[in-house]
PDB file of N, H, CA, C and O in Angstrom:
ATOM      1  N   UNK A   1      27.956  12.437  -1.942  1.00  0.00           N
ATOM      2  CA  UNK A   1      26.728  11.755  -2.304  1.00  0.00           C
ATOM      3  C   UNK A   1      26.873  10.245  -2.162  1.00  0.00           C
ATOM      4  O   UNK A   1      25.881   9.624  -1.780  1.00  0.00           O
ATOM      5  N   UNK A   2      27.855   9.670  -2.392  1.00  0.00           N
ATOM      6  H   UNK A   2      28.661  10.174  -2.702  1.00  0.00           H
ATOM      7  CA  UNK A   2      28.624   8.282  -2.132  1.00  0.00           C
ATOM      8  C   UNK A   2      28.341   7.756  -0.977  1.00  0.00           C
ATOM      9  O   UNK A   2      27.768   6.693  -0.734  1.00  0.00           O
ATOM     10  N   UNK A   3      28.815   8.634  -0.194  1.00  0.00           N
ATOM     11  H   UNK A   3      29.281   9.497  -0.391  1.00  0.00           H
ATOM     12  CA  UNK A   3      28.805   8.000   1.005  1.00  0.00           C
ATOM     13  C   UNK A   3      27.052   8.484   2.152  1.00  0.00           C
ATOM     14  O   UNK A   3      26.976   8.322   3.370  1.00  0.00           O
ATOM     15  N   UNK A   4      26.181   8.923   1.456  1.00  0.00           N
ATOM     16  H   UNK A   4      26.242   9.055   0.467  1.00  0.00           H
ATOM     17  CA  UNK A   4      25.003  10.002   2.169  1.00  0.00           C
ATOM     18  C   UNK A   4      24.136   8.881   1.777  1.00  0.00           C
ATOM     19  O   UNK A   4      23.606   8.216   2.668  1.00  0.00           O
ATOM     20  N   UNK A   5      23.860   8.496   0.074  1.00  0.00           N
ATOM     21  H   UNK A   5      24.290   9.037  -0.650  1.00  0.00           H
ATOM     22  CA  UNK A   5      22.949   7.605  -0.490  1.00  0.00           C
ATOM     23  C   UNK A   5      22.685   6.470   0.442  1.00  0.00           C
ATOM     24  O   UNK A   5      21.703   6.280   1.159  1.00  0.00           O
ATOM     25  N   UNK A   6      24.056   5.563   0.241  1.00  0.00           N
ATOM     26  H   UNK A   6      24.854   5.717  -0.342  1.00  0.00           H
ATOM     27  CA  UNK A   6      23.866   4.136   0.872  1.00  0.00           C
ATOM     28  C   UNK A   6      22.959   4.765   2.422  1.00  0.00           C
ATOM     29  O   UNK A   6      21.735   4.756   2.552  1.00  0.00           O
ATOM     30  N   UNK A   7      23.842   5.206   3.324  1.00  0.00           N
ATOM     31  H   UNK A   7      24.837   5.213   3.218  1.00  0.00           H
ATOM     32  CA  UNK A   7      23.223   5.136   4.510  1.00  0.00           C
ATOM     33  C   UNK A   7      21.415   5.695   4.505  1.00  0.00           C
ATOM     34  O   UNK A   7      20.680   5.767   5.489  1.00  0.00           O
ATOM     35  N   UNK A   8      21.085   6.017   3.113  1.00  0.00           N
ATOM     36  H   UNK A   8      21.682   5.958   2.313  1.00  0.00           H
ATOM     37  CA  UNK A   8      19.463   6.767   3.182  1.00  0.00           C
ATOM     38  C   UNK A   8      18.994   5.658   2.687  1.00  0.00           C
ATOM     39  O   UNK A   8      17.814   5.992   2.793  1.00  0.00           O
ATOM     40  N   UNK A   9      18.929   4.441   2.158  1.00  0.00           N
ATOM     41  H   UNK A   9      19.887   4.170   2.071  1.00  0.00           H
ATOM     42  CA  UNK A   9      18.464   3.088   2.195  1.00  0.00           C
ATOM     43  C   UNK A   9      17.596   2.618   2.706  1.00  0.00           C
ATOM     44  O   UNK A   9      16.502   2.535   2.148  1.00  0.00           O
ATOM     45  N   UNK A  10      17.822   2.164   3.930  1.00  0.00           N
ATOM     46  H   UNK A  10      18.711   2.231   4.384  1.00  0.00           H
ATOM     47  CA  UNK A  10      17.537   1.897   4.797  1.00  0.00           C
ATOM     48  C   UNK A  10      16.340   2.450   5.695  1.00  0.00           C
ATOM     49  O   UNK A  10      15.489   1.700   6.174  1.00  0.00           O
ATOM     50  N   UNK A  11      16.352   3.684   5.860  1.00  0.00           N
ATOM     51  H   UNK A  11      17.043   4.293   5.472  1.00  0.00           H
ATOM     52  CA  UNK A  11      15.304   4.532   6.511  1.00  0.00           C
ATOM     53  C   UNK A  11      13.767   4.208   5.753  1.00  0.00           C
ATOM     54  O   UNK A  11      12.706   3.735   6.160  1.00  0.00           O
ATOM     55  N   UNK A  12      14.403   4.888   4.041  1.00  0.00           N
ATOM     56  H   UNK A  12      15.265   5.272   3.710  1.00  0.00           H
ATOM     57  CA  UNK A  12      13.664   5.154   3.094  1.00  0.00           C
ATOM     58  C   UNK A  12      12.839   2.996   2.996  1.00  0.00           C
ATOM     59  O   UNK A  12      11.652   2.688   2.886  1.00  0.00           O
ATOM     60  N   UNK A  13      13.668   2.343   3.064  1.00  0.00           N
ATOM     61  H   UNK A  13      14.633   2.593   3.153  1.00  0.00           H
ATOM     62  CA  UNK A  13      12.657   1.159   2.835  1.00  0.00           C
ATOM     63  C   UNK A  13      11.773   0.543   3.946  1.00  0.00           C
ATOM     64  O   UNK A  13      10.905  -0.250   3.582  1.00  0.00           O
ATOM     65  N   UNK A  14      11.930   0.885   5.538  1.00  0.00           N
ATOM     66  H   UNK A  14      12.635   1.529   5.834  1.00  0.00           H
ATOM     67  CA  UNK A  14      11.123   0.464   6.375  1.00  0.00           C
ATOM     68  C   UNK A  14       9.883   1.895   6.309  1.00  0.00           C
ATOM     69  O   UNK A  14       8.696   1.902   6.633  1.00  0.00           O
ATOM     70  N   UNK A  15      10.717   2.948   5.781  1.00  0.00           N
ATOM     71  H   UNK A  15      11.682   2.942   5.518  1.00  0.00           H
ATOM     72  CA  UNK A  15       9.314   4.108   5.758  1.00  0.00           C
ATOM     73  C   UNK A  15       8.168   3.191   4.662  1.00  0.00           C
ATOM     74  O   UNK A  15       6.984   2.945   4.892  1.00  0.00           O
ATOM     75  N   UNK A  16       8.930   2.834   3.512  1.00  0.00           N
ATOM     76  H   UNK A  16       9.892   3.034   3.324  1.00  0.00           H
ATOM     77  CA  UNK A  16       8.155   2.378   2.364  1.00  0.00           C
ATOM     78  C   UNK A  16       7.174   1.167   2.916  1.00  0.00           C
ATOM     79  O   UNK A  16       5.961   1.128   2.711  1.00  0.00           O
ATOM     80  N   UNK A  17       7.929   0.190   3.652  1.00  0.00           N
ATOM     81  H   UNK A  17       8.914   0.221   3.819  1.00  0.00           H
ATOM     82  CA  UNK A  17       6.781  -0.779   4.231  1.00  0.00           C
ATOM     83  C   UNK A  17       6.155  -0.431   4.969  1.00  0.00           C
ATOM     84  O   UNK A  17       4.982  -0.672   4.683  1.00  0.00           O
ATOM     85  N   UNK A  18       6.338   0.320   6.349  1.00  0.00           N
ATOM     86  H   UNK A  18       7.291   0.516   6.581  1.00  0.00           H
ATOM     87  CA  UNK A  18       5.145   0.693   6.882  1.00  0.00           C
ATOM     88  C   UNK A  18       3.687   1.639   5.832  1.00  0.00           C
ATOM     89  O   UNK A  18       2.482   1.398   5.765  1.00  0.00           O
ATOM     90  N   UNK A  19       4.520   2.692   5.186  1.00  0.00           N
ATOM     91  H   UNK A  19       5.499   2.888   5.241  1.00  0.00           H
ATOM     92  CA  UNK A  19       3.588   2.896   4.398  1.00  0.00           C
ATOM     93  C   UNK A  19       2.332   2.289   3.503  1.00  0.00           C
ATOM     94  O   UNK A  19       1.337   2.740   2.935  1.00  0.00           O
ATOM     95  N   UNK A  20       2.895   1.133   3.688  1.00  0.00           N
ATOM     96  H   UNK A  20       3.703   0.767   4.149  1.00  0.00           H
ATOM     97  CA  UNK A  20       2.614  -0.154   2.867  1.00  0.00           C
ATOM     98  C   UNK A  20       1.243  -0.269   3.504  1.00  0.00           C
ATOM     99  O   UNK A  20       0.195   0.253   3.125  1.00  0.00           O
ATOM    100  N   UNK A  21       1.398  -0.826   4.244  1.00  0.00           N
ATOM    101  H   UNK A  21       2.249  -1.249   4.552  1.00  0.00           H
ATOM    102  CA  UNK A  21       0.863  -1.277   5.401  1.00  0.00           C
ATOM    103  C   UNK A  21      -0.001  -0.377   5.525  1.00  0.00           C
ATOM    104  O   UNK A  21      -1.044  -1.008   5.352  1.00  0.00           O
ATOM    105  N   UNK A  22      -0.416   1.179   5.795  1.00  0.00           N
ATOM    106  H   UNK A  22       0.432   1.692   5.936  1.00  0.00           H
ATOM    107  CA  UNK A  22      -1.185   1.764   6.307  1.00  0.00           C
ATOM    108  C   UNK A  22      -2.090   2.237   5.261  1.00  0.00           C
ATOM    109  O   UNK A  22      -3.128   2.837   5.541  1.00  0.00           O
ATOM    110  N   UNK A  23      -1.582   1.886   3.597  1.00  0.00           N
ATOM    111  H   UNK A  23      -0.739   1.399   3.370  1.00  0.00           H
ATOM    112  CA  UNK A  23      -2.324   1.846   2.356  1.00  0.00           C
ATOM    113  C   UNK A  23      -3.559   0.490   2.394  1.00  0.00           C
ATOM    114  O   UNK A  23      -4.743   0.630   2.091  1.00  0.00           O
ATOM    115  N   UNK A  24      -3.019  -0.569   2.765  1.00  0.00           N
ATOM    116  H   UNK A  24      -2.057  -0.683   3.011  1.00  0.00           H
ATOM    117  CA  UNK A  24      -3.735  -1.656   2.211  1.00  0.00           C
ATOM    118  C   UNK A  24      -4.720  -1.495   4.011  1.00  0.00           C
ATOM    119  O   UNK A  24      -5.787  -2.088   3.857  1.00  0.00           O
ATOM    120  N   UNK A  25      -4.646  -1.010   5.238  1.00  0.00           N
ATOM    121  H   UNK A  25      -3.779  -0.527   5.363  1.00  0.00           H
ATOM    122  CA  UNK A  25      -5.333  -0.895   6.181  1.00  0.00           C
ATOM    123  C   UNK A  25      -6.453   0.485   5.642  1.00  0.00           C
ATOM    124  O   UNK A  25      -7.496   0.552   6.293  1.00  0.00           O
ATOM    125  N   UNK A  26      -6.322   1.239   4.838  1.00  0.00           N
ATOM    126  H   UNK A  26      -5.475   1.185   4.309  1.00  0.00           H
ATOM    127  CA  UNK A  26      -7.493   2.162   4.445  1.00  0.00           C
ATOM    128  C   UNK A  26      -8.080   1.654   3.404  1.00  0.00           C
ATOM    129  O   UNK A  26      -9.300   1.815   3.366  1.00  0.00           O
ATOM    130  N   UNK A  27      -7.507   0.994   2.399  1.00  0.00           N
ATOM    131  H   UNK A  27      -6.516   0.863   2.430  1.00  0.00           H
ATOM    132  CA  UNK A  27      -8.282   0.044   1.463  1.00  0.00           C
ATOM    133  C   UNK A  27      -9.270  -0.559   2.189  1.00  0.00           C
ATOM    134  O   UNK A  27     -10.443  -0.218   2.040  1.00  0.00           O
ATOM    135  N   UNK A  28      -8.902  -1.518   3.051  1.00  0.00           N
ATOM    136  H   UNK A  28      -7.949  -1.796   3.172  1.00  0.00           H
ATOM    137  CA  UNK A  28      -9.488  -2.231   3.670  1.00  0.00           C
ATOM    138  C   UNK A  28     -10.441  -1.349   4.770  1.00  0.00           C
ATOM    139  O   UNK A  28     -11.177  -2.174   5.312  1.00  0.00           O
ATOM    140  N   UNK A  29     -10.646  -0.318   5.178  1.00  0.00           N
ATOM    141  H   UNK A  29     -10.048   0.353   4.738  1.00  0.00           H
ATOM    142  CA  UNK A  29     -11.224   0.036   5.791  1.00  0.00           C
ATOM    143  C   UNK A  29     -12.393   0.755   5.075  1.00  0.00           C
ATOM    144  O   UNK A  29     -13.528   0.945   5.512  1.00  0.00           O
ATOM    145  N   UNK A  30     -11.805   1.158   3.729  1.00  0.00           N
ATOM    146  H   UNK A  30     -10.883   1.004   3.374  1.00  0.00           H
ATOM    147  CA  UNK A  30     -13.088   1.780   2.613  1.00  0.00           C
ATOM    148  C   UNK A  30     -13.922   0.918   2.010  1.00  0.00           C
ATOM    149  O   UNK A  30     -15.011   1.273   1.560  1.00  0.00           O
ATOM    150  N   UNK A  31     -13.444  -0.368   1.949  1.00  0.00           N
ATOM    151  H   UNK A  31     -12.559  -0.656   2.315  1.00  0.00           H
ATOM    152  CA  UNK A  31     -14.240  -1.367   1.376  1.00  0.00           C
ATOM    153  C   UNK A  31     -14.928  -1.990   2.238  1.00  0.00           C
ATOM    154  O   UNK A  31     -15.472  -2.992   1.774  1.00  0.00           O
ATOM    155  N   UNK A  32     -15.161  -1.745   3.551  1.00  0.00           N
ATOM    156  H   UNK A  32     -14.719  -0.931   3.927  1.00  0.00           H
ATOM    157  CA  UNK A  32     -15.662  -2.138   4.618  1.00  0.00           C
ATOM    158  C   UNK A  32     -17.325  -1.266   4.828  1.00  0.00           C
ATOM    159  O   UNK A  32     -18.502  -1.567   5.027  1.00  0.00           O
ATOM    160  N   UNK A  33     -16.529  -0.122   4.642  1.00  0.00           N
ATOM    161  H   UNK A  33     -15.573   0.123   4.480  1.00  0.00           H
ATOM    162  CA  UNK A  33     -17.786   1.041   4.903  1.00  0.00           C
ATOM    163  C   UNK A  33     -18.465   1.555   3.116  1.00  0.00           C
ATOM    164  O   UNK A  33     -19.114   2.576   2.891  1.00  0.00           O
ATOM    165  N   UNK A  34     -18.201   0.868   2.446  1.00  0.00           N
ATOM    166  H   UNK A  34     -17.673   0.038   2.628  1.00  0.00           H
ATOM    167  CA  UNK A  34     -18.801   0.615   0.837  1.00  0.00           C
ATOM    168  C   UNK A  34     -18.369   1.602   0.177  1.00  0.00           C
ATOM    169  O   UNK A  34     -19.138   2.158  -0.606  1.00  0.00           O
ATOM    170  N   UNK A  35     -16.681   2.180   0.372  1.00  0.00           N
ATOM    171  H   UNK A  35     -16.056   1.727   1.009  1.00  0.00           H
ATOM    172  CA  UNK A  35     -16.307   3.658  -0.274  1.00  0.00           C
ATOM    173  C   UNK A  35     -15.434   3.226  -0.962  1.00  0.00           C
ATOM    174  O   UNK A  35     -14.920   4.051  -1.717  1.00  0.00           O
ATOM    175  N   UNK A  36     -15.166   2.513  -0.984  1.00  0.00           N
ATOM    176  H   UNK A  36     -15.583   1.843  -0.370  1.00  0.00           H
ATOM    177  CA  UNK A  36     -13.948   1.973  -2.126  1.00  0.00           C
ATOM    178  C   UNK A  36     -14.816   1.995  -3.729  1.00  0.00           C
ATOM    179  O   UNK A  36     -15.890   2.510  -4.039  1.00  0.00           O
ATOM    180  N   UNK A  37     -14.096   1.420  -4.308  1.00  0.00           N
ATOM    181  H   UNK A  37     -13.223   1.002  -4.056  1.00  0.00           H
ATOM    182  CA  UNK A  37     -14.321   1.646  -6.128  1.00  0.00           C
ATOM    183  C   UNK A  37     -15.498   0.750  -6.420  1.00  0.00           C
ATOM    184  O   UNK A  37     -15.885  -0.191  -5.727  1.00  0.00           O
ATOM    185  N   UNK A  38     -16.043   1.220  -7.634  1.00  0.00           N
ATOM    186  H   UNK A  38     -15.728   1.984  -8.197  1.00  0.00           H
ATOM    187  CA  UNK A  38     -17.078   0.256  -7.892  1.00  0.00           C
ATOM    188  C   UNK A  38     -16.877  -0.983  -8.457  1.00  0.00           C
ATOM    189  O   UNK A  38     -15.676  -1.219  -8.593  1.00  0.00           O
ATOM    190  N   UNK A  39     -17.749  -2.038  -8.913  1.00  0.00           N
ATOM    191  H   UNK A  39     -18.725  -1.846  -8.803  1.00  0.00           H
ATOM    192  CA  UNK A  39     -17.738  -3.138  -9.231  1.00  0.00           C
ATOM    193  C   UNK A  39     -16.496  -3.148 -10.788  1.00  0.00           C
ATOM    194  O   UNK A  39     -15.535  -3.908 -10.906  1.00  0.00           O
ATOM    195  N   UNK A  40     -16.739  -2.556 -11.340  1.00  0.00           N
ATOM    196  H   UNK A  40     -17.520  -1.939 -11.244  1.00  0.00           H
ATOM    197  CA  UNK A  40     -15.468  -3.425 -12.669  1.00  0.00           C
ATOM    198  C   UNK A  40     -14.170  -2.837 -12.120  1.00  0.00           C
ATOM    199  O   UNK A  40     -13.146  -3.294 -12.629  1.00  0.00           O
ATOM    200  N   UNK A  41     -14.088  -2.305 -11.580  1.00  0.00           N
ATOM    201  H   UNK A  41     -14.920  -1.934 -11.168  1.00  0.00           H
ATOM    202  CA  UNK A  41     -12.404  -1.530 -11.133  1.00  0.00           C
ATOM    203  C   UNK A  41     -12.658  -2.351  -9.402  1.00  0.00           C
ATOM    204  O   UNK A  41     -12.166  -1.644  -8.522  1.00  0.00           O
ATOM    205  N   UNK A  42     -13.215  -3.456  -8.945  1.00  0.00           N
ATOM    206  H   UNK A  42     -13.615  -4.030  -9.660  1.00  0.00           H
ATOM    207  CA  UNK A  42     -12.937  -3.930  -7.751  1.00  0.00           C
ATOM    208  C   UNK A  42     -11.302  -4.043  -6.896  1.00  0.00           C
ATOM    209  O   UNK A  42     -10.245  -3.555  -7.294  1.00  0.00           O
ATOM    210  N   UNK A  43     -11.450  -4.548  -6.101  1.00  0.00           N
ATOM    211  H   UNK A  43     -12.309  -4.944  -5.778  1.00  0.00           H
ATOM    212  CA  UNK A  43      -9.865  -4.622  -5.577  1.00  0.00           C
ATOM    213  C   UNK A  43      -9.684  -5.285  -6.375  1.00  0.00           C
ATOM    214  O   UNK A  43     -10.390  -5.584  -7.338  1.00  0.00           O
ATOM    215  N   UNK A  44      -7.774  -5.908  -5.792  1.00  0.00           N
ATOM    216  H   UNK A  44      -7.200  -5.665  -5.010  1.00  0.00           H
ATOM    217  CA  UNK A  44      -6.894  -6.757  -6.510  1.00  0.00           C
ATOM    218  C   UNK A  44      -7.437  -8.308  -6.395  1.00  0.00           C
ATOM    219  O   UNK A  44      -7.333  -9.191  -7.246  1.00  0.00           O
ATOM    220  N   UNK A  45      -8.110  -8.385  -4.953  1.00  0.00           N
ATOM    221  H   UNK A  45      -8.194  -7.667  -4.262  1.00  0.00           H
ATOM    222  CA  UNK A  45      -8.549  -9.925  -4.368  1.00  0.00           C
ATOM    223  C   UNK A  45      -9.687 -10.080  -5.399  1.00  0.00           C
ATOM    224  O   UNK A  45      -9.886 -11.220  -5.818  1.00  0.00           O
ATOM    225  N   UNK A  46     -10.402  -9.143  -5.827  1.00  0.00           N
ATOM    226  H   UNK A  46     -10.240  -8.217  -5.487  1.00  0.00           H
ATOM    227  CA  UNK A  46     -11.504  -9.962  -6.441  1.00  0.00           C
ATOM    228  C   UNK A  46     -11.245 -10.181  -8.113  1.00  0.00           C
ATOM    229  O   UNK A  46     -11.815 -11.059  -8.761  1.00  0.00           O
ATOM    230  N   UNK A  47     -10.477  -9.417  -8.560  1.00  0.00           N
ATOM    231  H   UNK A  47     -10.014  -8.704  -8.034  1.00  0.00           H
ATOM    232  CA  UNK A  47      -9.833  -9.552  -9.928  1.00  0.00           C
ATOM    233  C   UNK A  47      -9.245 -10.821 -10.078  1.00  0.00           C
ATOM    234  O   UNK A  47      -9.438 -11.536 -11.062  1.00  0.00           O
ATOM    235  N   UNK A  48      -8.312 -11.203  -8.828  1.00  0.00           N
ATOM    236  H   UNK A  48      -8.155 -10.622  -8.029  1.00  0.00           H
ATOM    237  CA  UNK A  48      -7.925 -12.715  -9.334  1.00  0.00           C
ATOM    238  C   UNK A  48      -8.506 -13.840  -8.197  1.00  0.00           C
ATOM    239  O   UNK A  48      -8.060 -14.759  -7.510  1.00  0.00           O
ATOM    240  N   UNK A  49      -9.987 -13.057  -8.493  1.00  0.00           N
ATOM    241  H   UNK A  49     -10.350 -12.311  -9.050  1.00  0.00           H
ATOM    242  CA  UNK A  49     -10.745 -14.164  -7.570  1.00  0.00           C
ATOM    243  C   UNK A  49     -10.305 -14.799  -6.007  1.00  0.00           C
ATOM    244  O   UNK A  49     -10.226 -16.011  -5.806  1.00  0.00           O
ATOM    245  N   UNK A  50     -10.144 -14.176  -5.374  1.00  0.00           N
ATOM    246  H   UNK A  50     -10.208 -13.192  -5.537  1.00  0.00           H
ATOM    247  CA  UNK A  50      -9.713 -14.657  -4.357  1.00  0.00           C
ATOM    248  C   UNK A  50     -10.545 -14.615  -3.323  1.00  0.00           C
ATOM    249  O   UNK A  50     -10.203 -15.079  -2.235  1.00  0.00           O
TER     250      UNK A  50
END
């Protein structure tokens, strides 16, 4: 397990950013077409005003 872990690192954190990435591109694509959440639960940008 010592030696299996370290080398699964790596995989597991560029999977995690792309994932990333293809979360905040459907956000952004639901809030485009007016399917995202309603007004008091808005995104993160409009909570701290941005």
């Amino acid at each position: 397990l010592k030696h299996i872990l370290p080398n699964c690192i790596s995989p597991i954190m560029v999977q995690a950013s792309m994932d990333l990435g293809g979360i905040i591109l459907t956000l952004a694509a639901f809030k485009f077409f007016r399917i995202g959440c309603s007004s008091p639960y808005s995104g993160v940008g409009f909570d701290n005003q941005y």
